[in-house]
C-alpha positions in Angstrom: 93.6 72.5 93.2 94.4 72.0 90.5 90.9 72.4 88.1 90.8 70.0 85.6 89.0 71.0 82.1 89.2 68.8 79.2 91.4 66.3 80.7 94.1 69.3 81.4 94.7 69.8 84.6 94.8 74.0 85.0 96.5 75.8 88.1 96.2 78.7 90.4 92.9 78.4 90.8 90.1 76.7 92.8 87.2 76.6 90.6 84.7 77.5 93.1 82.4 80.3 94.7 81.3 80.4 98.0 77.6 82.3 97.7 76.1 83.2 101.3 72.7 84.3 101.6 71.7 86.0 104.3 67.9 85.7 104.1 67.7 82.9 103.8 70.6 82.0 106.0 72.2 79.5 103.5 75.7 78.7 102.1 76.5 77.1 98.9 79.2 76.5 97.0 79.4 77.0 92.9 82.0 75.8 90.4 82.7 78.3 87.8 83.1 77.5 84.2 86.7 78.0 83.2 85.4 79.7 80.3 84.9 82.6 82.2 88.2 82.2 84.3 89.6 82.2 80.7 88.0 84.9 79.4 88.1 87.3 82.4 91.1 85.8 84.6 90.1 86.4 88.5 90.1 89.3 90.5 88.1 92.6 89.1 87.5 90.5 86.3 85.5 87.8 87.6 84.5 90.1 89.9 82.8 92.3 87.1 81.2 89.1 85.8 79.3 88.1 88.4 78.2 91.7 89.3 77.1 92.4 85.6 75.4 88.8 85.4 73.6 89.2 88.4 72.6 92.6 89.6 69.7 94.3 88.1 71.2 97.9 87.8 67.8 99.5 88.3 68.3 98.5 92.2 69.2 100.8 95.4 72.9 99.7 96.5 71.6 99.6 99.9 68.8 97.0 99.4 69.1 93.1 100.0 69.2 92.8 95.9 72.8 94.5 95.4 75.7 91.7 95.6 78.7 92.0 97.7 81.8 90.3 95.7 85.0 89.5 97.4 86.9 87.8 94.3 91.0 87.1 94.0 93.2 85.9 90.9 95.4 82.8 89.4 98.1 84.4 91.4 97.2 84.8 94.7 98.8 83.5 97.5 101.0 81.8 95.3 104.7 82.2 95.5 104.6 85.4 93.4 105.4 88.6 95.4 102.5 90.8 96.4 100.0 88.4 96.1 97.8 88.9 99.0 95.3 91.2 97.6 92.2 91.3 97.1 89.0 93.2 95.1 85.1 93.8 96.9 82.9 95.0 94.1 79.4 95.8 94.2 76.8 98.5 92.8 78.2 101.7 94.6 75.9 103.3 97.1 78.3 106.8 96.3 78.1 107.0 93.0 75.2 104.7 92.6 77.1 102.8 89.5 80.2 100.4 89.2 81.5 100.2 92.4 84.9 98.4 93.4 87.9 98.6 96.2 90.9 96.5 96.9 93.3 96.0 99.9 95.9 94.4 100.4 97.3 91.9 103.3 96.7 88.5 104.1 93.1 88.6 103.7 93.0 87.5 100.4 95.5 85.2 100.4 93.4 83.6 102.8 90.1 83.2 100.7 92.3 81.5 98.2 93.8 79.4 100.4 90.7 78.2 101.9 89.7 76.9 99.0 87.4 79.4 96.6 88.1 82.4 93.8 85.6 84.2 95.0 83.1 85.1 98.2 79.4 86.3 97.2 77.2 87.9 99.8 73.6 88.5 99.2 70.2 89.4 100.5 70.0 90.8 104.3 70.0 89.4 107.4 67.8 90.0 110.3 70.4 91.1 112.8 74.0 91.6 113.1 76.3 88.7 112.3 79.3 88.1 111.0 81.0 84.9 108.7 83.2 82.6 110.2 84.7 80.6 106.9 87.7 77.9 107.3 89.0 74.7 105.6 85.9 72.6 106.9 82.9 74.8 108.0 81.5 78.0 106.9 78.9 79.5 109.2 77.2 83.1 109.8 77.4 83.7 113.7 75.9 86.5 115.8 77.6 89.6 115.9 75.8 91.1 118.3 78.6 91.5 120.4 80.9 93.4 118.1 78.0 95.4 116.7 78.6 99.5 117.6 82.4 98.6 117.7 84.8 100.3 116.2 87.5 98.1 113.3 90.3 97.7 116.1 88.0 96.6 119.1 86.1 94.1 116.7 89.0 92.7 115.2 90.7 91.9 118.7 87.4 90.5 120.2 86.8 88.3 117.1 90.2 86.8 117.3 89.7 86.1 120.7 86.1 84.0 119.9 88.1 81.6 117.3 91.4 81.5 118.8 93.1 82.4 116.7 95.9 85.4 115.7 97.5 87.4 113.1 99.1 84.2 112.2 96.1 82.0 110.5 93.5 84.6 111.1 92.5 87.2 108.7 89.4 89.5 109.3 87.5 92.2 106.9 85.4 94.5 108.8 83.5 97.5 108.7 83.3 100.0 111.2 80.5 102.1 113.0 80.5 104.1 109.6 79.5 101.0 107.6 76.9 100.1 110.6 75.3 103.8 109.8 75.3 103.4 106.2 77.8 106.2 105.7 78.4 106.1 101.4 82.0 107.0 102.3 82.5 103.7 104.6 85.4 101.2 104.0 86.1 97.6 104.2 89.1 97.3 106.8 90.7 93.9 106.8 94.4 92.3 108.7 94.0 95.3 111.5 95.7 94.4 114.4 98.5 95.0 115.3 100.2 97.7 112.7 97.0 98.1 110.1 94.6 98.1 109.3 94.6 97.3 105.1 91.9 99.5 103.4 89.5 98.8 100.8 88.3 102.3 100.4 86.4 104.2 98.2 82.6 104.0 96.3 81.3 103.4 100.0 81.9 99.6 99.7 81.2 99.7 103.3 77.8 100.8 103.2 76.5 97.9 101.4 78.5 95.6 103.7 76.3 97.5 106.5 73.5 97.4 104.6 73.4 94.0 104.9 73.9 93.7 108.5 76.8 92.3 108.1 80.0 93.2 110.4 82.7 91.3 109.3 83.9 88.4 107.8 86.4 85.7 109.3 88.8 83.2 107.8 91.2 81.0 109.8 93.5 79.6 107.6 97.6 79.1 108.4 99.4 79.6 104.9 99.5 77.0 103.0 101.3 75.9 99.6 99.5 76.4 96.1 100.4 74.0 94.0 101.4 75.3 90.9 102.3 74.4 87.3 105.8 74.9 87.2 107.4 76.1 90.5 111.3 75.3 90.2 111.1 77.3 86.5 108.6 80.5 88.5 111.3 80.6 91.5 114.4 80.7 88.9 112.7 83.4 87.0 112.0 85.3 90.0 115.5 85.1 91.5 116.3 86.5 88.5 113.9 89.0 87.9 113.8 90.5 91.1 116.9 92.4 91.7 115.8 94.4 88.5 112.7 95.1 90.1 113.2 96.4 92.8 116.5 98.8 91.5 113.2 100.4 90.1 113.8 104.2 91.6 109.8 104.3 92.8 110.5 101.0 94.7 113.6 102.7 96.8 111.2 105.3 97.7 108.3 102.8 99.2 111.1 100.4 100.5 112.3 103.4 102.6 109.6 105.8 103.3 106.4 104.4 102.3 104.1 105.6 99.9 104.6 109.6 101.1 108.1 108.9 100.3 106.9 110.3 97.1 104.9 113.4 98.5 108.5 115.9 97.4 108.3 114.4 93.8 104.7 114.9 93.7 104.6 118.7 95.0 107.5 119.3 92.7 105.2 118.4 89.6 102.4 120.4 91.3 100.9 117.7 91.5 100.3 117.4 95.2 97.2 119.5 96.6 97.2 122.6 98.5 94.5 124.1 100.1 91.5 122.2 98.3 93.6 122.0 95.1 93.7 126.2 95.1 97.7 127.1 96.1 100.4 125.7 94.1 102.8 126.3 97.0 102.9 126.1 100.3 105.9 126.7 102.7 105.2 124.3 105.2 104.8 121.2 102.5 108.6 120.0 103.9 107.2 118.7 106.9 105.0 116.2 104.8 107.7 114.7 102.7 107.6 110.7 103.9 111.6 110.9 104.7 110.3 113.6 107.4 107.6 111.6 108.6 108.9 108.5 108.9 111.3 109.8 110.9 109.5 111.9 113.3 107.2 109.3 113.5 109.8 106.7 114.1 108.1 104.3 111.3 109.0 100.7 111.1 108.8 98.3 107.9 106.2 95.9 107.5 104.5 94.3 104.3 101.6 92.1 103.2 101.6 88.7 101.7 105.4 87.7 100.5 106.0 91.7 99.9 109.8 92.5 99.2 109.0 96.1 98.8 107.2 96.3 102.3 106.2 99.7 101.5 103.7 99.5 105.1 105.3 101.3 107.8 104.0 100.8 111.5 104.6 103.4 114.1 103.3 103.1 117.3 100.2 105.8 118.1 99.0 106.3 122.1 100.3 102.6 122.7 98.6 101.1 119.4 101.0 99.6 116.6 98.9 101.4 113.4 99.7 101.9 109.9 101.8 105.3 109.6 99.7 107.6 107.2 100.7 107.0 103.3 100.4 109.5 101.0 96.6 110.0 100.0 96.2 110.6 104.1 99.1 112.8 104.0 97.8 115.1 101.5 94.2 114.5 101.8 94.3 115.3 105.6 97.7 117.7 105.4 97.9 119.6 102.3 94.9 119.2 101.4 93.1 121.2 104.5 96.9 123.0 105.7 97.5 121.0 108.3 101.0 120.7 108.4 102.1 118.2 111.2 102.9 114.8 110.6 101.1 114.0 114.0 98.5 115.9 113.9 97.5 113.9 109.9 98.1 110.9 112.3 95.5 111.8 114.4 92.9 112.3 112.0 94.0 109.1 109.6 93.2 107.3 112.8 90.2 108.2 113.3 89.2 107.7 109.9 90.5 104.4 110.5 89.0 103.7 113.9 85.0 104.9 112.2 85.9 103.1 108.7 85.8 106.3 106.6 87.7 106.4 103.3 90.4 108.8 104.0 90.8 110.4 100.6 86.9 111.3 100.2 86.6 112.4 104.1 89.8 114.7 103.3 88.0 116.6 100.3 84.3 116.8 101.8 85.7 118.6 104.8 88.1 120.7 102.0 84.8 121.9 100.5 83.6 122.8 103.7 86.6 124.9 104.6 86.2 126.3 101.2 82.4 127.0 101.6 82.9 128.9 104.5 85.5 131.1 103.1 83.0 131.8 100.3 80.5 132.3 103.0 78.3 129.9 101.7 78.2 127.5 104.8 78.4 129.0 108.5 79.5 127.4 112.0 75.9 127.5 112.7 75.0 125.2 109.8 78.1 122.8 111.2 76.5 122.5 114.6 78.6 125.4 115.7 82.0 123.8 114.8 84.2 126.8 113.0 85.6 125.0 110.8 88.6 126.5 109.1 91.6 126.1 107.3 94.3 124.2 109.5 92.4 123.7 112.2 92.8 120.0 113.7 90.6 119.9 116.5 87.5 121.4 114.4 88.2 118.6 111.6 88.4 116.2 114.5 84.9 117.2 115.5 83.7 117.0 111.8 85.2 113.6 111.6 83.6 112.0 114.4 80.3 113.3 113.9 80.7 111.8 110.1 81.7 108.2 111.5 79.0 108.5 114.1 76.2 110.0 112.0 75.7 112.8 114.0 73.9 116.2 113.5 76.4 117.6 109.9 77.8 114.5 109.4 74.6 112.8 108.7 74.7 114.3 105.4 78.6 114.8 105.0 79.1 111.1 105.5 77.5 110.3 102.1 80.1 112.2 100.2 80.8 115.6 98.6 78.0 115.4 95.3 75.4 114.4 97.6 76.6 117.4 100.4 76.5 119.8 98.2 73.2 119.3 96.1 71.2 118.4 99.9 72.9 121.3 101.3 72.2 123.4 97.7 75.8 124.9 98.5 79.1 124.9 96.2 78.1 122.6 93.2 81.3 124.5 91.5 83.4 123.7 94.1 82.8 120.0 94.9 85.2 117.8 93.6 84.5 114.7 91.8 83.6 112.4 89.2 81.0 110.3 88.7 80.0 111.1 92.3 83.5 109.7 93.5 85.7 112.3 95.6 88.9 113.7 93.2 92.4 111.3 94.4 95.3 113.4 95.9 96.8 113.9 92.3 96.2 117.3 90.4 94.9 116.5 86.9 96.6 119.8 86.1 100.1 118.6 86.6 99.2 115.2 84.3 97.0 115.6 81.9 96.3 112.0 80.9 95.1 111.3 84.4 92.4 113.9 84.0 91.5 111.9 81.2 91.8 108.7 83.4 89.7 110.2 86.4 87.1 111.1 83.6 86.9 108.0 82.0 87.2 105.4 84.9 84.6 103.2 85.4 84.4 104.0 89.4 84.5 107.6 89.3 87.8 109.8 89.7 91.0 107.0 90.2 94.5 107.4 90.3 95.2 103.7 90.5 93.3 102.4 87.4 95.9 103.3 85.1 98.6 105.3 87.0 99.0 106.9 83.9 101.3 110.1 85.0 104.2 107.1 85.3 104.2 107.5 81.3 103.9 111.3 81.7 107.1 111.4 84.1 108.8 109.3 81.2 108.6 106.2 81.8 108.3 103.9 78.6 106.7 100.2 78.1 107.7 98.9 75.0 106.0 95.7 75.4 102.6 97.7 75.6 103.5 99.2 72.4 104.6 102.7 74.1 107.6 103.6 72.6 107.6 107.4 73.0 107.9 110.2 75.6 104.6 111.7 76.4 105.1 114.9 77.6 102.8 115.6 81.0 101.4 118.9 79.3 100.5 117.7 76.4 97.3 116.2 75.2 97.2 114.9 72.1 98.1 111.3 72.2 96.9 111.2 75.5 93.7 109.4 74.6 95.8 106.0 73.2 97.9 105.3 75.9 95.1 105.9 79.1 92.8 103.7 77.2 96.1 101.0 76.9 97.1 102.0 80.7 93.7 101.4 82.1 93.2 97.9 80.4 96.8 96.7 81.6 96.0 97.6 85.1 92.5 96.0 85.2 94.9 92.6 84.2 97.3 93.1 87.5 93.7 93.7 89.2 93.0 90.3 87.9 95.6 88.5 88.9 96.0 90.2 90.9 99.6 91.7 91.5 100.2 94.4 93.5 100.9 97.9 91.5 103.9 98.9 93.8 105.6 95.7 92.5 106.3 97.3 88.9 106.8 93.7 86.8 107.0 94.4 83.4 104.0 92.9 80.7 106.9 90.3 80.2 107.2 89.2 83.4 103.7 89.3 84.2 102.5 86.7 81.5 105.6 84.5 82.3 104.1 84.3 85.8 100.7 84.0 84.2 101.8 80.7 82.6 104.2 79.2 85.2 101.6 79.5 87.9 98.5 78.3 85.6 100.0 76.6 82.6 98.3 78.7 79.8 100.3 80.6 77.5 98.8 83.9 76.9 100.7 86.6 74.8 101.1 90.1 76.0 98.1 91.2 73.3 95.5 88.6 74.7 95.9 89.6 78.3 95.4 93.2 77.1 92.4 92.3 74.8 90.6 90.6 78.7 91.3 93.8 80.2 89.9 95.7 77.5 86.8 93.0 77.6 86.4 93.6 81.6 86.6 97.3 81.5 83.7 97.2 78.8 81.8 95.2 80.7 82.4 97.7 83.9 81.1 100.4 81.0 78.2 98.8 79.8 76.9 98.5 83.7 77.9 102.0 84.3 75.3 102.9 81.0 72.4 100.5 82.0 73.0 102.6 85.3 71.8 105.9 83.4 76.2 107.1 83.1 76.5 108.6 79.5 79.3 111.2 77.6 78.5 113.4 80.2 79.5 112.1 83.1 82.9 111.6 81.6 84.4 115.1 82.8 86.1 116.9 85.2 85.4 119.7 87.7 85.0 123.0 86.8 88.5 123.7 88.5 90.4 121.8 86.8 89.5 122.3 83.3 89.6 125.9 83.6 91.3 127.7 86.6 94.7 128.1 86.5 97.1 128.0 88.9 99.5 130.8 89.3 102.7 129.2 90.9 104.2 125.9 91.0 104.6 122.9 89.2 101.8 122.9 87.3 101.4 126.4 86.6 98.9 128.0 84.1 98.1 124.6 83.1 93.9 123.4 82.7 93.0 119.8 81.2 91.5 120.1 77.5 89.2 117.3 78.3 87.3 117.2 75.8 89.4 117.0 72.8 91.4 113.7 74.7 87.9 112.3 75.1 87.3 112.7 71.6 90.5 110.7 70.7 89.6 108.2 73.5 86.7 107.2 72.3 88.0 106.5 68.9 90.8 104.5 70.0 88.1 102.2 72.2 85.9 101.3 69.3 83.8 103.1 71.1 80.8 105.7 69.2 80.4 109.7 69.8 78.2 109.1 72.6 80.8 106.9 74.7 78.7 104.2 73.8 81.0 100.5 72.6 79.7 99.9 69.6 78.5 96.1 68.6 81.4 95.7 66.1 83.7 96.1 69.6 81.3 93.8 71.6 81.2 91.0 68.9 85.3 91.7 68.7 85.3 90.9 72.4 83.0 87.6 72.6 80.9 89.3 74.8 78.3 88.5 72.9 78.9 84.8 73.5 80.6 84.3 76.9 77.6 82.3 78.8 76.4 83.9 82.3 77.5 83.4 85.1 74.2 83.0 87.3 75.0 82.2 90.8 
C-alpha cells in the first residue's frame, strides 16, 4: 500500500490475491494487473473476473473445479463509512449459474487490511479444515474439531484456538447446512456476540462445504489505509454526512432497523402475505420494526465505521443475536402468517444457528403450506409434520430437518425449483427465478423490480438495483433520471433498471454499503480521494455495465437464454384483490423488450459484439490465477 504503476503511485488497494489450494495444500500469493483493477474496480467486479477467467462453466458447483472468491473494493476499510463489506462469488450450486452474496461486518475490512483484494479458494481438501490468515502467516489447519458445529459454537471455539476476540478477529463460516451441502446454505461471518452477518443466497455455502472447508480466520486489529488524499476525504465527509443521513430511509434503519420499513412496504402492497396470495392481513401491525424493536427490546449496533448502525441486537435465551430484519420478518412472518415478533425470532435463529438463507427457507416452506392446501403434498409425504399456515412449531420441525438433512429436508434444503420438479408437485406455485427463491418484495406493487428480478444475473434480487426507490419517487439527476416513474407503469421501465442495476454493481465494487445512500457525486469524489484516479460519473457507470455483461455472458455459456428472463406465473398474471397493489400483474415482456434495446443487447438477450468491442472486453487480458 500503495500500488505503484507507471511510476504513479495508486491507493486503496493492495495489488494482491491470496489463492489457496486445497489439493494440493498450497498458498500463493498473485499480484493483479491494475488494468483489470481499472477496468473492473474491486469487489463483484474483480470478483466476476476471476470467476469468468477461470471457471469452466460446463462444471458441477459442488466439484473441486468451481472457485470460491472472497474479493473487497478501493474503499474498504478505508475511512469511508460502511466499508466493511464484502462479496463471495462462485458458480451457484442453486441455480447452477452466476452465483454471488455479500455481508457485511468487519470481515472484509479485515481481508483488506491484511494485505490482499481478494481470497481464492480452490480444489478440495481431504478432510475438514479451516484457514487461519494474518499479517505474517497463512496456514490451512484441521477443523476437525469444529466440524458438525453449528456457526455460533464454531465461532466461539475458534476464537479461543488463536486468542483472539471480536476485537482483531473476524471469522466466515458455514454451518452444518454448508457441511451437508444444503444449495440454500450461507456464509456467516463476525457472529459472536450480536450477529451473525449473512452472505446469503445462490447456496454460497454449499460450495464452501463442498470443499471441506469450515471456515476461514483472519486476526488483524484495524489498522490505517493509507490513502491519497485523507484531510480533503474527511472535510468532504464532514460535510456530506449530515445530508446523508437526514435521508428519510436512513431515520428508519437508524431507529428500527431494516423492518422499520415493513409499514411502508405493506402499505404499497408490497410486503407478502400468505405466500404472496392476500393483500391484507390484520395482524401485519405486530411486524412493523417500531413494534418489534420494542418488544424485543433491540439495541444499536453497526459494522465497520457505520453511522447508520441499522444492526440491532437483542438478547435471545441468554445469547446477544441479530434482531430479525426485514426479509426474516416477512419471509418467516408474513410470508407463512406467523404473526409474533418472537416466534420470527425463533425461526430466524435457527436458520442462523444451521446456516440457511432465511429468505429462500421462508418461501420453500410457503410452497409447502400452499401445496398442502392444494392437496398436492400430505403430512405423510413431510415425515408426518402437518404443516400449515401459522404454525411455528411445525415450521420448526421443517427447519431443522432442512439444516440437518434429514428425511423432507433432504430435498427441501436444495431450494424451491429443485423441490418441486423432484417432488413433481406445484411447478406453478414455486417461486423463483433463475432457480433463486423470489425476495420479500411483490413485483406487483413495483413493476421495474419485476423486471429487475427477471433480468439479474443471480436469479430474483431486490438489492441489485433497488429499483422501486425510483418507483416511490425518488430522482437521481446525476444518473441522468430526471423524471417521476410511476410504480404501475411500465413503459420506461426497461432504461432506468438497466441504469439502476449497473450503478449498484459500482457500490458492489467499491464497495459501499447500499443503506448509506451517497449520491453518484459523492461516490466518485470518494473514488478519487481514496485512490487518486478521476473517473466521471459516466465511466464508473460504463464498468458496471462492463461487469454486469460479463456476469451475462457466464450466465449464457451456462445454458441461461431469453427465457429464463421471467417471472412466476403469479405474478405476471394473478391479481390481487385488496391492498396496495391491487389488480396489478407485471407486463414482463413488453419491459424486456425495451431492456434489451437499451443494453445493446439482441432479441435473444444475447450482447451483441458492437457492445462487447464498446466495452473492451474484447481486449482486457485474463486474469489466470
Amino acid at each position: 500500500m500503495p500500488i505503484e504503476v507507471d511510476g504513479k503511485k495508486i491507493y486503496g488497494y493492495n495489488g494482491k490475491l491470496l489463492v489457496v489450494d486445497l489439493s494440493s495444500n498450497k498458498v500463493k500469493e498473485k499480484e493483479i494487473d491494475f488494468t483489470i483493477l481499472d477496468k473492473f474496480i474491486g469487489g463483484i467486479g474483480l470478483a466476476a473476473k476471476i470467476i469468468y477467467d477461470n471457471v469452466d462453466p460446463r462444471i458441477d458447483p459442488l466439484g473441486p473445479d468451481n472457485l470460491l472468491v472472497f474479493a473487497v473494493g478501493p474503499l474498504t476499510g478505508t475511512i469511508v463509512p460502511t466499508t466493511g463489506r464484502y462479496v463471495v462469488a462462485s458458480k451457484s450450486p442453486l441455480t447452477q449459474g452466476w452465483g454471488e452474496a455479500h455481508a457485511g461486518g468487519f470481515f472484509g475490512a479485515r481481508l483488506k487490511w491484511v494485505g490482499y483484494d481478494a481470497l481464492i479458494i480452490k480444489g478440495r481438501a481431504s478432510s475438514p479444515v479451516y484457514l487461519y490468515i494474518d499479517e505474517k502467516v497463512v496456514e490451512i489447519r484441521d477443523a476437525e474439531k469444529v466440524w458438525g458445529k453449528n456457526v455460533y459454537e464454531t465461532d466461539y471455539i475458534l476464537k479461543k484456538e488463536v486468542k483472539g476476540d471480536e476485537k482483531n478477529v473476524s471469522i466466515a463460516t458455514i454451518g452444518p447446512a454448508g457441511e451437508h451441502l444444503a444449495r440454500l446454505a450461507v456464509i456467516a461471518s463476525d457472529i459472536n456476540p450480536g450477529g451473525p452477518r449473512i452472505a446469503g443466497r445462490t447456496g454460497i455455502g454449499a460450495v464452501m462445504g463442498s470443499k471441506n472447508l469450515k471456515a476461514i480466520v483472519i486476526k488483524v486489529a484495524p489498522r490505517k489505509i493509507e490513502i491519497f488524499n485523507e484531510p480533503t476525504l474527511r472535510s468532504f465527509l464532514k460535510r456530506s454526512l449530515p445530508s446523508i443521513m437526514s435521508y428519510p430511509t436512513v431515520q428508519y434503519l437508524a431507529l428500527w432497523g431494516t423492518s422499520g420499513e415493513a409499514e411502508e412496504f405493506y402499505e404499497y402492497g408490497d410486503m407478502p402475505i400468505k405466500h404472496f396470495t392476500l393483500g391484507k392481513w390484520d395482524n401485519i401491525t405486530k411486524l412493523f420494526g417500531k413494534k418489534v424493536a420494542k418488544e424485543l427490546n433491540a439495541k444499536s449496533t453497526g459494522c465497520w465505521l457505520c453511522p447508520v448502525k441499522c444492526w440491532k441486537v437483542i438478547d435471545f435465551e441468554g445469547k446477544l443475536i441479530r434482531m430479525p430484519e426485514y426479509e426474516a420478518i416477512a419471509s418467516l412472518g408474513s410470508l407463512l402468517l406467523i404473526d409474533e415478533p418472537r416466534d420470527v425470532t425463533k425461526l430466524y435463529y435457527l436458520c442462523n444457528y444451521y446456516g440457511l438463507d432465511v429468505i429462500s427457507v421462508g418461501v420453500v416452506i410457503g410452497w409447502v403450506m400452499e401445496c398442502i392446501e392444494r392437496g398436492y403434498l400430505t403430512p405423510r409425504d413431510l415425515d408426518g409434520i402437518d404443516l400449515k399456515w401459522g404454525d411455528v412449531e411445525a415450521t420448526s420441525k421443517i427447519i431443522e430437518k432442512m439444516g440437518r438433512d434429514e428425511g423432507i429436508g433432504h430435498i427441501l434444503k436444495n431450494g424451491v425449483k429443485y423441490a418441486s420438479e423432484k417432488l413433481n408437485k406445484g411447478k406453478e406455485i414455486a417461486l423463483h427465478v433463475k432457480g433463486l427463491e423470489i425476495p420479500m418484495h411483490d413485483p406487483r406493487a413495483f413493476k421495474g423490480m419485476g423486471l429487475q428480478y427477471a433480468t439479474s444475473n443471480r436469479g430474483a434480487c431486490h438489492m441489485q438495483g433497488a429499483v422501486f426507490r425510483i418507483e416511490e419517487g425518488e430522482r437521481i439527476p446525476d444518473l441522468g433520471i430526471h423524471e417521476r416513474y410511476y410504480r404501475f407503469d411500465y413503459k420506461g421501465k426497461g432504461r432506468i433498471v438497466a441504469i439502476m442495476e449497473d450503478w449498484h454493481i459500482v457500490l458492489e465494487s467499491m464497495i459501499l454499503c447500499k443503506f448509506f445512500p451517497a449520491s453518484p457525486k459523492y461516490v466518485a469524489s470518494y473514488y478519487q480521494l481514496v485512490t487518486g484516479i478521476k473517473k466521471s460519473i459516466d465511466e464508473l457507470l460504463v464498468t458496471g455495465t462492463r461487469i454486469f455483461t460479463l456476469q451475462r455472458l457466464f450466465n449464457i455459456l451456462c445454458g441461461f437464454s431469453r427465457k429464463d428472463d421471467t417471472l412466476p406465473r403469479r405474478f405476471i398474471s394473478e391479481a390481487l384483490n385488496e391492498g396496495g397493489a391491487q389488480g396489478s400483474t407485471v407486463e414482463i415482456e413488453a419491459m424486456l423488450e425495451e431492456y434489451y434495446r437499451y443494453r445493446g443487447w439482441n432479441s435473444e438477450g444475447i450482447p451483441t459484439n458492437e457492445l462487447l468491442k464498446k466495452l473492451e472486453l474484447d481486449k482486457i487480458p485474463k486474469l489466470i490465477i
